[in-house]
Every structure is written in C-alpha cells, then in structure tokens.
N, CA, C and O atoms as a printed pandas DataFrame, in Angstrom:
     atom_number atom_name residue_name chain_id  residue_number  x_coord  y_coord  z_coord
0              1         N          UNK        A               1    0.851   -1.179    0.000
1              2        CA          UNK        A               1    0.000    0.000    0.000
2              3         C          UNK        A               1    0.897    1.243    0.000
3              4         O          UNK        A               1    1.643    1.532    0.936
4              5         N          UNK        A               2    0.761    1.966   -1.145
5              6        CA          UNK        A               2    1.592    3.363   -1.044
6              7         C          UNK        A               2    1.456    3.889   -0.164
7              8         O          UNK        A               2    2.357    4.727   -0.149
8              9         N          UNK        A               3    0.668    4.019    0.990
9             10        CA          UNK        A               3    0.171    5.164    1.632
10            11         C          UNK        A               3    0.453    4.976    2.933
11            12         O          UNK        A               3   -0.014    5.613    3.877
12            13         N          UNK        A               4    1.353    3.945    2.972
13            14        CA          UNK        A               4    2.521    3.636    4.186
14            15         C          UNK        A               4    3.836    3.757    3.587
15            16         O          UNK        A               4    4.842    3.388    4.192
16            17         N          UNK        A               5    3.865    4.187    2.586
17            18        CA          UNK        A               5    5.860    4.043    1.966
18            19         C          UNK        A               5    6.539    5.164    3.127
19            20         O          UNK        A               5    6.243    6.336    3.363
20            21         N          UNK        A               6    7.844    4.021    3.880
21            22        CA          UNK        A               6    8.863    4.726    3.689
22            23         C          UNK        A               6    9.355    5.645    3.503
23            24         O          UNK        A               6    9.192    5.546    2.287
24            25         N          UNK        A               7    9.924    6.655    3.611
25            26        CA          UNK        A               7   10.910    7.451    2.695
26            27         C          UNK        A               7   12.057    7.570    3.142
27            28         O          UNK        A               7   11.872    7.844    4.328
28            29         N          UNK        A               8   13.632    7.528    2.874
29            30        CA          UNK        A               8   14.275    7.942    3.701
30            31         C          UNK        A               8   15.241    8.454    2.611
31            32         O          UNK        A               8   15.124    8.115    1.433
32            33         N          UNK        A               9   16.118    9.215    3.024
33            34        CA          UNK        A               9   17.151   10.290    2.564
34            35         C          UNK        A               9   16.927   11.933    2.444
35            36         O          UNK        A               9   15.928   12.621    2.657
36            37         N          UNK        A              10   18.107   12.232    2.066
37            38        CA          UNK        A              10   17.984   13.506    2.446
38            39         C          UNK        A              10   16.949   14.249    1.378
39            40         O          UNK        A              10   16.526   13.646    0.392
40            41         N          UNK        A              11   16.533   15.828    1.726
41            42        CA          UNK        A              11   15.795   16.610    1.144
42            43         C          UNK        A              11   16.676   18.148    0.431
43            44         O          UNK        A              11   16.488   19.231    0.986
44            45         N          UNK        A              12   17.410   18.068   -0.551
45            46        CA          UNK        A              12   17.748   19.574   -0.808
46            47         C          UNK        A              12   16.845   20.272   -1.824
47            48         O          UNK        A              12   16.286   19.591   -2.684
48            49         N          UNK        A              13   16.736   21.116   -1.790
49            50        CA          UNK        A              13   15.968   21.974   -2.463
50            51         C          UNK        A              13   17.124   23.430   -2.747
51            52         O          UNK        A              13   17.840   23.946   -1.890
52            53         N          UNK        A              14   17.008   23.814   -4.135
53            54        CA          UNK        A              14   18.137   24.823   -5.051
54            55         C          UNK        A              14   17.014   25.025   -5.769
55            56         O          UNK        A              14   16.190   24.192   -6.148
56            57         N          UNK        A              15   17.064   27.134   -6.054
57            58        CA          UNK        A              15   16.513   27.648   -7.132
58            59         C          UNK        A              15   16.695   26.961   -8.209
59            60         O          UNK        A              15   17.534   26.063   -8.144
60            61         N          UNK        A              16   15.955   27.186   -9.525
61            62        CA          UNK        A              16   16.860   26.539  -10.541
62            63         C          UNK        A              16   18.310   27.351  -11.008
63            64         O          UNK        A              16   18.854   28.228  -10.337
64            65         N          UNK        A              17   18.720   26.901  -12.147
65            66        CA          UNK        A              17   20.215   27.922  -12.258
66            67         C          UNK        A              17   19.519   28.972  -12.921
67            68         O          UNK        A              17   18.355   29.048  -13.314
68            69         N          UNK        A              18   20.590   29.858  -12.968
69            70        CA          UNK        A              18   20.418   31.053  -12.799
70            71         C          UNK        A              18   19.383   32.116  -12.471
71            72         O          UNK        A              18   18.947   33.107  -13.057
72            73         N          UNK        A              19   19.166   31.532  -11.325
73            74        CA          UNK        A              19   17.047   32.326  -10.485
74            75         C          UNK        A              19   18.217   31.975   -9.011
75            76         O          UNK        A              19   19.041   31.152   -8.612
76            77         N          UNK        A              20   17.538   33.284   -8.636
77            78        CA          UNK        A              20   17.589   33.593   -6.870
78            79         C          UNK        A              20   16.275   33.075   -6.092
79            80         O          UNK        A              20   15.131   32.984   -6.538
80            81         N          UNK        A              21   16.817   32.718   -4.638
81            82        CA          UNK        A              21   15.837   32.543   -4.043
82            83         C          UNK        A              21   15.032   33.416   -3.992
83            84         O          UNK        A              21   15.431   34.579   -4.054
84            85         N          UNK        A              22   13.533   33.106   -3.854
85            86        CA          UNK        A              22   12.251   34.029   -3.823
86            87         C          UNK        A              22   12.269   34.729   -2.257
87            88         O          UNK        A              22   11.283   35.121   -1.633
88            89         N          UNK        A              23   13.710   34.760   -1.818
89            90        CA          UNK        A              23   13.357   35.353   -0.286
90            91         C          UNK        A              23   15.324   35.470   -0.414
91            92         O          UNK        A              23   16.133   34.867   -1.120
92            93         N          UNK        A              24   15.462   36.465    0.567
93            94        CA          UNK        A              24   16.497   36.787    0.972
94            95         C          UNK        A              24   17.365   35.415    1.192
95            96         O          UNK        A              24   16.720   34.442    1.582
96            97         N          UNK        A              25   18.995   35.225    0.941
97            98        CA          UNK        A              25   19.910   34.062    0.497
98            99         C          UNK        A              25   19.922   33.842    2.314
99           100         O          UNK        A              25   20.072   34.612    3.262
100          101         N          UNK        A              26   19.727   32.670    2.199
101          102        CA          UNK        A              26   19.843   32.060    3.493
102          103         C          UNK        A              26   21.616   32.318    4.254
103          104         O          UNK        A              26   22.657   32.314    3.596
104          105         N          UNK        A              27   21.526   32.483    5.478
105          106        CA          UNK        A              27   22.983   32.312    5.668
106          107         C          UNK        A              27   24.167   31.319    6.033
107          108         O          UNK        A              27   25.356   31.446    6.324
108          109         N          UNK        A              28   23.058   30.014    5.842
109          110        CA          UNK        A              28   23.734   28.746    5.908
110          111         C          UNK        A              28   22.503   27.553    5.361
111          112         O          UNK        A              28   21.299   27.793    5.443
112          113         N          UNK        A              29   23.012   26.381    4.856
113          114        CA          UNK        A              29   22.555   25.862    4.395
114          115         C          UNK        A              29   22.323   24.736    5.239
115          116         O          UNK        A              29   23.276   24.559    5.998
116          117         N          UNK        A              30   21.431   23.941    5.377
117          118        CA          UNK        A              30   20.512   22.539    5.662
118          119         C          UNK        A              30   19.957   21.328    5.330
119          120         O          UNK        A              30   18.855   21.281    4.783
120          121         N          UNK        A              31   20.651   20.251    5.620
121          122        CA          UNK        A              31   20.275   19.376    4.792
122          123         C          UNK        A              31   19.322   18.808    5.928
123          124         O          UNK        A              31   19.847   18.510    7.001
124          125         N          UNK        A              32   17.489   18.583    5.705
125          126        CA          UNK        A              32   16.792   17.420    6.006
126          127         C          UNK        A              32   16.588   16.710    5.520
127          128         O          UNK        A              32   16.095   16.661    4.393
128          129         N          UNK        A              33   17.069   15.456    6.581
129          130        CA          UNK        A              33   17.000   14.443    6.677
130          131         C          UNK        A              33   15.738   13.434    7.328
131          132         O          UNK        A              33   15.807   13.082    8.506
132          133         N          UNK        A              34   14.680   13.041    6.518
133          134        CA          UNK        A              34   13.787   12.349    7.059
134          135         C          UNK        A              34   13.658   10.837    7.248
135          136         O          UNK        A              34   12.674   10.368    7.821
C-alpha cells in the first residue's frame, strides 16, 4: 500500500540555475534528513 511508503534520505531543495531565491539568500545551508 503506497500510503505507508517509507521514505528515507535527504531533502535539498536549489533555485533553478540562474534564479535567486524568492526570499532573501539564506545564511547557511541545511540538509533534512527524514
């Protein structure tokens, strides 16, 4: 049943190239991990 899957590894998320974030550049970066 899909609707129990798992998930595990990390989550990054990047503007695409050449686009800025839609909010002021973070001042450090984060990787979650679920």
């Amino acid at each position: 049943d899909w609707t129990r899957a798992t998930v595990h590894g990390a989550i990054v998320v990047y503007p695409k190239i050449g686009t800025t974030y839609p909010f002021p550049k973070p001042h450090k970066e984060y990787v979650v991990i679920i």
